[in-house]
N, C-alpha and C positions, 0 to 999 in steps of 0.2 A: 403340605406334608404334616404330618401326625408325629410328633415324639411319642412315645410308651417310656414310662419310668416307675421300675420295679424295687423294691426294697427286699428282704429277706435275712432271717437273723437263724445262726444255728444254735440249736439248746438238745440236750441228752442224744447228743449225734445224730438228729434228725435236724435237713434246712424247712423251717417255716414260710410261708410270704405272710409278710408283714403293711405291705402298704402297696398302692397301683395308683399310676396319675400319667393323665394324658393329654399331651396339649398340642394344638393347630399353630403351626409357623409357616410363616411365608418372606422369601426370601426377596429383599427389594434387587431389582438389577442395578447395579453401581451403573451409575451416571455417565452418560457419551462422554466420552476423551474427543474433543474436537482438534484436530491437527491438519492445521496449513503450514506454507509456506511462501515469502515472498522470492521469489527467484529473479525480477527482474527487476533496474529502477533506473527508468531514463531519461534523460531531456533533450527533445528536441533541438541541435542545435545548428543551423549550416544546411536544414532540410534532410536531417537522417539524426536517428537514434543513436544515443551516446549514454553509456552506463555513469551515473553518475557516484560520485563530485568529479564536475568539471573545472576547468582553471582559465584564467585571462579572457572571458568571455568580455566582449565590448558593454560598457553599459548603454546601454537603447536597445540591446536585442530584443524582438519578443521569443517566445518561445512554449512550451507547453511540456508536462508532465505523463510520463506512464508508467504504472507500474502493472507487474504482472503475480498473479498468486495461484501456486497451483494447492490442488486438494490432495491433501497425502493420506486420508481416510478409504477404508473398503466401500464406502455407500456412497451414491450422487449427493451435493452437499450445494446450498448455494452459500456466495461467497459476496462479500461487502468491502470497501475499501475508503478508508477517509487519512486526508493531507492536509495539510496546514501549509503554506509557504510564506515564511519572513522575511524581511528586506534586512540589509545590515544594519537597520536601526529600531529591528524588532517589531517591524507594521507588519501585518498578515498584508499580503499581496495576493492570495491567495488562498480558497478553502474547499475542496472537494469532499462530496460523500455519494457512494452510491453502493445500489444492492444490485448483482446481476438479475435480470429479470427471467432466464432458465436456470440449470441447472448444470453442475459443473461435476463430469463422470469421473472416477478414480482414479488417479493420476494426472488429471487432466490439468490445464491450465487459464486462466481467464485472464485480459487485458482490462485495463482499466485509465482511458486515457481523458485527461479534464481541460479545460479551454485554456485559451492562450493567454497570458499576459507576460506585461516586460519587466525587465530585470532595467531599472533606470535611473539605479546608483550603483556607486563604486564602491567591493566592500565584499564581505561572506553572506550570501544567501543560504537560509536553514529550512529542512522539511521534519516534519516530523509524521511517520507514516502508522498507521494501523490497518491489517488484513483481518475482515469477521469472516466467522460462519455462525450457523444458526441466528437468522432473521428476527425472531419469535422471541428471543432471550441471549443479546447479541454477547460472544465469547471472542475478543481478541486472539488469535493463533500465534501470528507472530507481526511483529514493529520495527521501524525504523528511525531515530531521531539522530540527525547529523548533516554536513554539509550536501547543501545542495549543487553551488559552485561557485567560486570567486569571479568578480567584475573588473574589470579594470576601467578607467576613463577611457571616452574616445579617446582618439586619433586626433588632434588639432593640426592645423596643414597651415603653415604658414608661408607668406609671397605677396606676390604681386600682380595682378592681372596687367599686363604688356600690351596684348591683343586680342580683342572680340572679332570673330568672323564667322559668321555664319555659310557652309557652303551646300547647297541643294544643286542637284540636277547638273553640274556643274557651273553651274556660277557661285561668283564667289562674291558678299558686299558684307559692310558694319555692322553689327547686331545694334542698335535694331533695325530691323527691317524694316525699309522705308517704301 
């Protein structure tokens, strides 16, 4: 785009032009606003998805992480996701990162689930989550840092074993089997 910038001065009731200057600008386009959102954040627990913090989980579970982030921008966006998981005495137990490998359409949503490990003390487990887009020049959207779920000790079964017996096929004799 071209500005023109004129001057002009008036003397004996006549306007004169006094001065002309012309300059080339070019206007940057403001910078992508990148906007996700995590909508989902679960853990495994019992063999089905549980939005977490969860409460009195046994300590020895294993278990596994997922969260889910959708793309709230007009353009296909890919999306990235990285988790930390501490133990209740602040050991990473856990470290996820990953990029989707397509592309995640407008509104759309992407899962993002990382491998198993256990919860094998008693005590507040913590995650602290990060959702990217833009791969190339990565831009946090949105995060989570907070409980993951509390543990309790096992179960301890206390007694007596009385009687060992082993019954197959129906017979019945003393374990062990002789």
């Amino acid at each position: 785009v071209t500005i023109h910038a004129y001057s002009r001065y008036e003397a004996d009731g006549y306007t004169y032009s006094d001065d002309e200057a012309a300059k080339d600008v070019s206007l940057a386009a403001p910078p992508e606003v990148f906007e996700g959102t995590i909508t989902k954040k679960e853990l495994d627990y019992e063999d089905r998805w549980r939005a977490f913090p969860l409460y009195n989980i046994p300590a020895g579970t294993r278990t596994r992480v997922r969260i889910t982030g959708r793309n709230d921008m007009s353009s296909n966006q890919k999306m990235g996701i990285w988790w930390q998981v501490k133990d209740p005495d602040g050991r990473v137990v856990q470290e996820y990162a990953k990029w989707e490998t397509y592309w995640t359409g407008p509104g759309k949503a992407q899962e993002f689930i990382g491998g198993s490990f256990d919860l094998d003390k008693p005590g507040t487990y913590r995650i602290d989550v990060a959702l990217y887009m833009n791969p190339d020049d990565e831009v946090v959207v949105d995060d989570y840092y907070g409980n993951l779920c509390t543990t309790a000790p096992p179960e301890v079964f206390e007694g007596k074993i009385s009687r060992k017996e082993l019954k197959y096929d129906s017979v019945k004799g003393p374990i062990p089997v002789r």
